[in-house]
C-alpha positions in Angstrom: 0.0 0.0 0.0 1.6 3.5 -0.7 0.5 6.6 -0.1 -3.1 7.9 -1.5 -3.8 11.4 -3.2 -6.9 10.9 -5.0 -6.2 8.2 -8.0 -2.6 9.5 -7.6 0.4 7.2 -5.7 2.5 9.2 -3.8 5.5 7.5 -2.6 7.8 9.9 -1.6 7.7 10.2 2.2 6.9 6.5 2.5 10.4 5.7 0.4 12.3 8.0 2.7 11.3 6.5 5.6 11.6 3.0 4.2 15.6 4.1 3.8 15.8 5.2 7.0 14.8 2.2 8.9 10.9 2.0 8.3 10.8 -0.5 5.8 7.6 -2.0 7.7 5.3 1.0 7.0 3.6 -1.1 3.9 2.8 -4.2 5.9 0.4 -2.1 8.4 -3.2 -3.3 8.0 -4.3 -0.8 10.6 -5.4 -3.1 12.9 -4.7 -0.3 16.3 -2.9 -3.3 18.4 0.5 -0.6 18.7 -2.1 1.9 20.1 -3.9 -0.1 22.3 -0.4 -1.3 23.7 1.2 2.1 23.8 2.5 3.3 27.0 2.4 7.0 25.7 -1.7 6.3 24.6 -1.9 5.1 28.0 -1.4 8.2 29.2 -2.3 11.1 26.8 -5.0 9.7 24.2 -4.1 12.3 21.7 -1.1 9.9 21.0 -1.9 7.3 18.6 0.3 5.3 16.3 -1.8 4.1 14.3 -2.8 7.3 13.2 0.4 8.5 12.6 1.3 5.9 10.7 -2.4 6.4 8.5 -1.2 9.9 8.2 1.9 8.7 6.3 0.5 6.1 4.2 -2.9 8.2 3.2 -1.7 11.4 2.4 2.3 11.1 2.0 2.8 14.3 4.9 4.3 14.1 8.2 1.9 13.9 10.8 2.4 16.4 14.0 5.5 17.3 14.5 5.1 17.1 18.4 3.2 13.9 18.6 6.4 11.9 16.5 8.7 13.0 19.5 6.3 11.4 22.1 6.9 8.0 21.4 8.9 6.6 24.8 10.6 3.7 22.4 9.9 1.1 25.1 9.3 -1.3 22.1 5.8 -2.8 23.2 4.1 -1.8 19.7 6.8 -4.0 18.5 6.7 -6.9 20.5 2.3 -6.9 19.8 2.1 -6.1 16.1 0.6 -9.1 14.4 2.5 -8.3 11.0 5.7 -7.3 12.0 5.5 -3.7 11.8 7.3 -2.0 14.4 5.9 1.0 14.7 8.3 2.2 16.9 10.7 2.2 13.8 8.4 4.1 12.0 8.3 7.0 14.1 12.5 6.8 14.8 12.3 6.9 10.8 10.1 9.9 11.2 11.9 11.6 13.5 15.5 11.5 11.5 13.2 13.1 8.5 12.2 16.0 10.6 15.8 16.4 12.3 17.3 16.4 8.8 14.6 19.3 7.4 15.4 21.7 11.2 18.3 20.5 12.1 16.9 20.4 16.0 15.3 18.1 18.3 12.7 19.2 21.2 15.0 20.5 24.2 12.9 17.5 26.2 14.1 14.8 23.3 17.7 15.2 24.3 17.7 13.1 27.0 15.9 10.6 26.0 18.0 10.4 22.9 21.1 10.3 25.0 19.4 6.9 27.1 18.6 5.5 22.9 22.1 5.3 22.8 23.3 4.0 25.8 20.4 1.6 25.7 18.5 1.0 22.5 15.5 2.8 24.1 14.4 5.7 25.5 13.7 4.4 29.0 15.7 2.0 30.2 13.8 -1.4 31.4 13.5 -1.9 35.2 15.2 -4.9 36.9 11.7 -6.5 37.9 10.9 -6.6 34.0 13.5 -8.4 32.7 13.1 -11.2 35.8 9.6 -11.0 35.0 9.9 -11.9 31.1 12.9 -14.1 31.9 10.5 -16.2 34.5 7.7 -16.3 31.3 10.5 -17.6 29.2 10.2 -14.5 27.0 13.3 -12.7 24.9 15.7 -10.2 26.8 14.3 -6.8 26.1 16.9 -4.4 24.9 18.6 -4.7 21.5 21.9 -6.6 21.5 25.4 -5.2 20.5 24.7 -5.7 17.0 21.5 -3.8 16.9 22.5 -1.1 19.3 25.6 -0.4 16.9 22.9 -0.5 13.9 20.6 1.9 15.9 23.4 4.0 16.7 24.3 3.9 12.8 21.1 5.1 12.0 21.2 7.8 14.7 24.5 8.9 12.9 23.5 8.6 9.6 20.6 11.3 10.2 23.2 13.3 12.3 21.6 13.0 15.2 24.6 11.0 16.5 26.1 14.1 16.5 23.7 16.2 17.7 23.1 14.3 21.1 27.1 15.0 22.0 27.0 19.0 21.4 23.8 18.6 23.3 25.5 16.1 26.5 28.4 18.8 26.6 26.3 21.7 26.4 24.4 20.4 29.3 27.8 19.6 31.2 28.9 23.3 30.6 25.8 24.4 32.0 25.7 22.0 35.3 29.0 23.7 36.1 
């Protein structure tokens, strides 16, 4: 499925994303299992995944701008998607596309960028969750040292890499 504009295919935002580690975004069916698992939705309703990934696909535009940096990467949307999507991806993907056109991330995004590299997520997962999925038999959560080095490619690739150092010592500089 690509993007919609009438009888018109629009591919372009959908391909950029798609280089940029979205390659999912055509399998979603729009079945709202990553927004009925999100942890962000959970909280504020005006947050939905789904939607922002229907955004994308139907008219080939960005959805809002603030709602792409809400997305806590704690991977659930993942884990639940019945077709392999990973939403959470997506919405990285996103996020490197609107770095790239402003060259600036939300002040509040900084941090939590900082914790994506260290951990592969933005919040890293408490000790009583990883006994609790280890006790169900479940997969470690967290990516391994191959996919934190690909995530942190990815980061580096769309400068954001970069971006998250000048913003660690800027935030040293101004501790002191």
């Amino acid at each position: 499925m690509a993007s919609q504009r009438g009888n018109r295919t629009d591919r372009g935002l959908v391909e950029r994303l798609r280089k940029r580690g979205g390659e999912s975004i055509l399998r979603c069916i729009q079945c709202g299992t990553c927004t009925s698992s999100c942890t962000v939705n959970a909280i504020t309703s005006s947050y939905n995944p789904r939607r922002l990934i229907q955004i994308i696909l139907t008219t080939g535009l960005v959805p809002g701008k603030e709602d792409v940096w809400l997305c806590a990467t704690c991977g659930i949307c993942v884990e639940r998607c019945p077709r392999n999507v990973s939403p959470m991806d997506i919405i990285l993907a996103t996020r490197c596309l609107l770095f790239e056109e402003a060259g600036k991330i939300p002040p509040d995004s900084s941090r939590a960028l900082r914790s994506v590299l260290r951990f592969g997520r933005a919040v890293k997962p408490r000790a009583n969750i990883k006994e609790r999925r280890a006790a169900l038999g479940l997969p470690k959560l967290g990516p391994d040292s191959g996919d934190l080095s690909q995530i942190r490619g990815q980061l580096k690739a769309a400068g954001l890499l970069r971006l998250a150092k000048i913003e660690k010592k800027s935030a040293r500089r101004n501790s002191k």
